[in-house]
N, C-alpha and C positions, 0 to 999 in steps of 0.2 A: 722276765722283768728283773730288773737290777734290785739291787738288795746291800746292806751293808752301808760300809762309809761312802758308795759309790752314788747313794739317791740323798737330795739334796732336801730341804725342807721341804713342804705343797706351800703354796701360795694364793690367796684370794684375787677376786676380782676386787677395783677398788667399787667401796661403798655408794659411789654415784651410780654404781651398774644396775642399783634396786630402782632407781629415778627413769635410766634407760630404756632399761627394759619393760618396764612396766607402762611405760609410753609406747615402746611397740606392738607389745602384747594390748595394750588395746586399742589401735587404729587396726587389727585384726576383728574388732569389736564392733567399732564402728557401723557397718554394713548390718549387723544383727539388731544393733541398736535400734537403727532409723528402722528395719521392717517390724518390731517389736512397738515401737513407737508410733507408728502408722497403722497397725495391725489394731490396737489399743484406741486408737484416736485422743494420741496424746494425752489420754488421763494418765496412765500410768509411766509417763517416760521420766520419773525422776525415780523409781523403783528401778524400771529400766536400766537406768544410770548410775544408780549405787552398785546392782550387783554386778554390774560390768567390770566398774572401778574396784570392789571387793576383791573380786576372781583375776584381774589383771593382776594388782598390789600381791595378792599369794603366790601366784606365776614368778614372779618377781623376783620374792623372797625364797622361793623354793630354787628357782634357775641359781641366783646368787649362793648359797649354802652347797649347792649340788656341785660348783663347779669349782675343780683344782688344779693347779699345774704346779711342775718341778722342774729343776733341770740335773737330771743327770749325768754321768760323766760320757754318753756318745750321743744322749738323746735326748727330747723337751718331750715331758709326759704329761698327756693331760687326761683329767678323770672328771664325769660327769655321772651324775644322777644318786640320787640317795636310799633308793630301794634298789633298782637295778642299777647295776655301777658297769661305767665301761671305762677300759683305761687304754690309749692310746700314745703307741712310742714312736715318735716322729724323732728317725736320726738327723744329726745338723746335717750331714754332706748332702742330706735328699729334699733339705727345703732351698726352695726356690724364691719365693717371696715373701718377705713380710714388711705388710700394706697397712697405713696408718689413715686414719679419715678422722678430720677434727671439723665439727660444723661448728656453730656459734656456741651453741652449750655446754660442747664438748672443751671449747677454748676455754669459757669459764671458768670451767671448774680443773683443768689443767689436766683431761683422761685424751685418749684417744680410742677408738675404735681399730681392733688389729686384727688383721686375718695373716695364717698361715699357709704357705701355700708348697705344695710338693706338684711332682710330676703326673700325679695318679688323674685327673682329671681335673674339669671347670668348676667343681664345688672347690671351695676350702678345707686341708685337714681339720683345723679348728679356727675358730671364729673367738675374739674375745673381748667381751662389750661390756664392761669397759676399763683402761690400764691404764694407772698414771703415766708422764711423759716419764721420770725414772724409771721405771720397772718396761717400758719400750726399749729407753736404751739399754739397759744391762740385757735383756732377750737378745739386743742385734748384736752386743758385745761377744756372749756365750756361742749366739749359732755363729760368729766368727772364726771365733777362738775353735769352736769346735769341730768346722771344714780344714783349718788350717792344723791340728792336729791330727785329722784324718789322712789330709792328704800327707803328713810328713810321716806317718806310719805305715802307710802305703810306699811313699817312694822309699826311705829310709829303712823300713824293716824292724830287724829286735833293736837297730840303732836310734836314742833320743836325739828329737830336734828340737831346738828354740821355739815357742809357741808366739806365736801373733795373736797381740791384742789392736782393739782398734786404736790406741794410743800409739801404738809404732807403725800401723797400716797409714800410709798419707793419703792424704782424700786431694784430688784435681779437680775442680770445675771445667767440668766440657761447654756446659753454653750457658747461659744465664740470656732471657728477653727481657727487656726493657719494655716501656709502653709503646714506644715508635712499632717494635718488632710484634708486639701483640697486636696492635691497630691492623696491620698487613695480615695476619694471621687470620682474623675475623671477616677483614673484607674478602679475604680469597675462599675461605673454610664454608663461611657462609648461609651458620646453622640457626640463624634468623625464622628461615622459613617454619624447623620444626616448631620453634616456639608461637608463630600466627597463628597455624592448624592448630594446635592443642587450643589457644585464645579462641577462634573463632568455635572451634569444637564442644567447647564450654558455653559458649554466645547462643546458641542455634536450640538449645537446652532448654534455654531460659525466655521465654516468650517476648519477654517486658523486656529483655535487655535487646535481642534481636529487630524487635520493632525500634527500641528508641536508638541504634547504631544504624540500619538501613536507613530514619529517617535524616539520623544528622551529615549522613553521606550524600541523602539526594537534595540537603538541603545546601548543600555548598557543591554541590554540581552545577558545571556554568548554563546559561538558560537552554544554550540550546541543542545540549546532551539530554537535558531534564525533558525538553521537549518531545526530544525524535524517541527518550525513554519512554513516554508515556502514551506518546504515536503509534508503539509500537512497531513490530519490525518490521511487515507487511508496506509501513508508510516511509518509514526513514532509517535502511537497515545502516547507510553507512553510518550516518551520525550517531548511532549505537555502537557499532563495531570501533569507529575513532575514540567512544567516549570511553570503551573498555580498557579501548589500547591504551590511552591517558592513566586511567587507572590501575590499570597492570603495570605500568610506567613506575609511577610512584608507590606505588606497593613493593615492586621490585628495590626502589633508592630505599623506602625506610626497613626494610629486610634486609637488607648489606647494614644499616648504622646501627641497629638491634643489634644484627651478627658481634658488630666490631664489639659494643659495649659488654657483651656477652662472656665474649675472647678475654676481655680487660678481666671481669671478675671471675672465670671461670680458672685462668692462668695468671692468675696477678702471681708475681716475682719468679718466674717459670727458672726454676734451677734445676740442671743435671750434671751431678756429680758423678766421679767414681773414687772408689775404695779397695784396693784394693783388687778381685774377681768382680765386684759388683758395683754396678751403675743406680743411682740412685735419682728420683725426680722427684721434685716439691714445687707445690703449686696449689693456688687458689687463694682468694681473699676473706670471703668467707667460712665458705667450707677448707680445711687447708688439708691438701692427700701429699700424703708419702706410700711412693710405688719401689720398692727395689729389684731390681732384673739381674740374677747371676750372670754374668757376660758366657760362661760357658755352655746353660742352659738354652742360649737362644739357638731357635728352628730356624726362621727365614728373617729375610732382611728385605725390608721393599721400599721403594722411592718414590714419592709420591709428587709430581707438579700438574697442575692447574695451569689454564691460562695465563691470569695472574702470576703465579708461581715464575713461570715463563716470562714475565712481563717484567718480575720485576727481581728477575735473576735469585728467587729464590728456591728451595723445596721444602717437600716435609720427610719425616724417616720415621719410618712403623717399623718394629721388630715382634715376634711370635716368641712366645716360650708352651714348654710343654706342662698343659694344665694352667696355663695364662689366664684364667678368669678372673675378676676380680668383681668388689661389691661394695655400692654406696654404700651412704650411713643409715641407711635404711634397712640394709641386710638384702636387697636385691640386687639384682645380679648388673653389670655394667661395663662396658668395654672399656678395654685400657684403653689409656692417654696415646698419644702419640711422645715416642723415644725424643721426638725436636718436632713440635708441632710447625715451626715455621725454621730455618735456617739458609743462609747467604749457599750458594753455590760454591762459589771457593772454599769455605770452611766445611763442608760437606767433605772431601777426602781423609782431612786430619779426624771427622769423628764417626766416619767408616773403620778408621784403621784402629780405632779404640776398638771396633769390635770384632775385627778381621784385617790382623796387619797385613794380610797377603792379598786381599781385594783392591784391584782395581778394575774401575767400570769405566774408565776414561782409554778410547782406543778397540773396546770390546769388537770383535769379528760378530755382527747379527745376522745367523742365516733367515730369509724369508721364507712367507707362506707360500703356497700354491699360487702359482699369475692370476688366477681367476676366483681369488679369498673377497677381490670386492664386490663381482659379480653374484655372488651370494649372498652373500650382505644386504644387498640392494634387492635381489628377489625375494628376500624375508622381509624387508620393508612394503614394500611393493603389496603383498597382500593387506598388511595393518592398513595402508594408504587407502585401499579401496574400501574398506571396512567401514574406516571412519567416514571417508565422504560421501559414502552411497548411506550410513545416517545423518550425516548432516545435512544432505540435501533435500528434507524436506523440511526444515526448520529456516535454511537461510536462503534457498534458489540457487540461482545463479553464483552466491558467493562461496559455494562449494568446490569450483572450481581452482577458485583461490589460493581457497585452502590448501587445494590438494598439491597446487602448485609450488606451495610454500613447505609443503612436507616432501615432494620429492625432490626437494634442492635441498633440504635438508638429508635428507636420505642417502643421496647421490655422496655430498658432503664427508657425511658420517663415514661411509664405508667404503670412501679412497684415503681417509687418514687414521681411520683402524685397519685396513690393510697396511699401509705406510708404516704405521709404527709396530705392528704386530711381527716378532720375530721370538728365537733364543740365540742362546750363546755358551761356549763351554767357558769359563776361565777357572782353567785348572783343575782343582778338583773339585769343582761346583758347576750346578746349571742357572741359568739365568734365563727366564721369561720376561721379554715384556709387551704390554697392551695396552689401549684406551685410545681415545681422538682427544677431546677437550682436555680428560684428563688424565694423565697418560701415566700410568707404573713401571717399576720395575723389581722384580722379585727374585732375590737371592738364595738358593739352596745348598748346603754342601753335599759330597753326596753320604756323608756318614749320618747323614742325619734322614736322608730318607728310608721310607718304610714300602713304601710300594711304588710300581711304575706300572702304566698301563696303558695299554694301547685300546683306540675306539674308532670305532665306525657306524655312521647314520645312514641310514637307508639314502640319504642324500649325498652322502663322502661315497659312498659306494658308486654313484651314479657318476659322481666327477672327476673319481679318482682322488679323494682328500681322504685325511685321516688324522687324529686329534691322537695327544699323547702329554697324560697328566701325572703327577706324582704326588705324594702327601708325605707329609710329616707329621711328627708328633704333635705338634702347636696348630697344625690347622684343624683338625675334628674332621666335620662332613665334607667340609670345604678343599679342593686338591687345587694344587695349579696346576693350570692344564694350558698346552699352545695348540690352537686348532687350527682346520683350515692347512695342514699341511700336504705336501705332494705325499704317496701313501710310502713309495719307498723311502723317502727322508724320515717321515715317523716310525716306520721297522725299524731305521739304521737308530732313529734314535732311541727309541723303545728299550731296544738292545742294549746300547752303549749304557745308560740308565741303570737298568736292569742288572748287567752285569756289573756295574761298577756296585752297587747298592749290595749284593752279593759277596764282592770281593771287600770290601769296605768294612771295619767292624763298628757296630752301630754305638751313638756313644749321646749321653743324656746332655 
């Protein structure tokens, strides 16, 4: 622990953090509340409710008093608890994020919610709820100041260098989206859907609400869907099956304009800067987050297009870091944003090379799977197919066959344009995977940054002669890329090359 002229004053949370937190601490409450409340038969749920509120407000006051930070001269220390004390030295060159989340309350009163983030995994070194907007920035100011001293000690030696503040780091705007660019973002992304199921999930709950939305749906059903609905299927399967499809029709349109409106508030004034090492994104209208991504931190790089995407000559670009997790303003846990959730194809090169001047994916040599990657594709469809309409064919007859007809055209489909796109590539000193039909990735590795390579075989690669061959990094967890479906001597060869290069390679954060 540092000591002397070297540790800096401790510092509080700001005073709205007793308001915060004690609104957290009791939607933790909540769930106790109602069964305490119900348990009681509502006599006692205002007893209930005070001592909820009591024991939250001390929560509160106690987390606030307990908790402190400093900034010393390599490190940002923070100490929690007041009987047991713990104190934690997080050096600046090993943090990797620090993530700002402002919802409407937090706007108010001018704090943000800030997590600290290192390499060590998907929690947060520290979490701190809640900071004014100055005491944010002077934090980003220090761990600046404080990588850029590291690193000049490092290269430099017993010789001093000039210290970088953010005041002489210039900061670029890489992309900024407008509303045009977020409307396309929402129609193609298209996360409408998740927000209906949560609605309808909530609906289904509720007796009174579910009867009176079934009824005003079959009340604006045209007569003679309502009819063949009440005929049942037995009497009038088609004009059921047309009147779902109509249905599912327009369910589908108002899920895309949900999506769009969604897109609007969730990235309102979508900006990605860089500073310096580090790329920084801001976004949202309501809630407003600040994500910052050390560009030398990042694990993989992947590319993401859609139909759409395709259509209308655009993509998206996801990047991984190690220990990348991040957390609503709720303190749960939440996937990053996307590094350009929507961007032009042409401009795609110029903000690749912001993160690897030496990539390029334009020209890339992609070796293919096994000749017969779709023919198994299609046999693992091929069982689901018969699954499903050997149950459905006692609910709709004959229309089973339909069905099934319409699932193996899709099947067929599917697994000649994920064979089609499914390959790697070396460029240079990285491997590149990519996969999907509709929508289709591409996933960038270096190899210093890999951790393992691994070679696999399925009782069924065995039988064909294929063989899968994945690798992980820091930033992915459980999850590897992996290229399957290869011939088995091209996954040896590449297993190897992999392998040894990750070997030869020294591994670098």
């Amino acid at each position: 622990m540092s000591s002397g002229p070297e540790e800096g004053p401790e510092r509080r949370l700001h005073v709205a953090s007793l308001l915060f937190i004690g609104i957290n601490r009791m939607r933790e409450l909540v769930f106790p509340l109602i069964v305490g409340g119900l348990a009681s038969g509502g006599r006692r749920l205002a007893l209930f409710a005070a001592v909820i509120f009591t024991f939250s407000l001390l929560r509160a006051v106690w987390s606030f008093f307990a908790y402190r930070y400093r900034y010393d001269e390599h490190d940002l220390v923070v100490r929690t608890g007041l009987i047991f004390r713990n104190v934690r030295h997080i050096p600046y060159n090993r943090i990797q994020n620090i993530d700002a989340v402002q919802n409407v309350a937090h706007r108010f009163f001018g704090v943000a919610r800030v997590q600290v983030q290192t390499g060590s995994g998907k929690e947060p070194e520290a979490t701190m709820n809640v900071l004014p907007l100055d005491a944010l920035a002077e934090m980003r100011e220090r761990v600046l100041v404080g990588r850029a001293d590291a690193a000049a000690a490092f290269e430099a030696g017993p010789t001093l260098a000039p210290i970088a503040t953010a005041a002489t780091v210039p900061s670029t705007t890489l992309l900024h989206l407008g509303p045009r660019e977020l409307l396309l973002a929402g129609l193609i992304e298209n996360r409408g859907m998740a927000l209906i199921v949560a609605a309808l999930g909530a609906i289904t709950q509720i007796d009174f609400l579910e009867e009176l939305v079934l009824r005003r749906i079959e009340d604006r059903l045209p007569d003679w869907v309502s009819d063949g609905w009440r005929a049942g299927l037995d009497e009038n399967v088609g004009a059921v099956l047309l009147g779902v499809g109509v249905l599912v029709l327009f369910a589908l349109l108002f899920v895309r304009v949900l999506s769009t409106v969604w897109a609007l508030i969730r990235l309102h004034d979508y900006t990605l800067t860089r500073q310096g090492d580090d790329l920084r994104a801001e976004y949202g209208l309501f809630t407003r987050v600040t994500a910052t991504i050390p560009i030398r931190r990042i694990q993989t790089i992947s590319v993401h297009q859609r139909i759409l995407h395709r259509r209308w000559s655009r993509a998206a670009l996801r990047v991984t870091t190690a220990g990348g997790g991040s957390s609503n303003a709720d303190g749960k846990s939440a996937e990053r944003e996307w590094l350009a959730p929507i961007i032009h194809v042409e401009a795609l090169p110029a903000l690749l090379e912001q993160l690897d001047p030496s990539l390029v994916l334009a020209g890339a040599t992609w070796e293919p799977p096994h000749p017969r990657a779709a023919t198994r594709m299609m046999r693992g469809s091929a069982v689901w197919i018969v699954i499903l309409t050997a149950g459905a064919a006692p609910f709709v007859g004959w229309w089973a066959i339909a069905i099934a007809s319409v699932l193996v055209v899709r099947a067929v489909l599917r697994a000649r344009g994920h064979a089609r796109n499914l390959g790697f590539a070396m460029l240079g000193d990285r491997i590149a995977f990519r996969h999907g039909w509709l929508h289709q990735v591409i996933t960038v590795a270096r190899f210093e940054r890999i951790q393992s390579s691994m070679f696999g075989q399925s009782f069924f690669d065995r039988r064909t002669g294929m063989a899968s061959v994945s690798v992980d990094t820091a930033g992915l967890g459980a999850t590897a890329l992996t290229m399957p479906y290869l011939p088995r001597e091209d996954a040896l060869t590449l297993h190897g090359t992999l392998a040894g290069a990750a070997v030869r390679t020294p591994f670098t954060w």
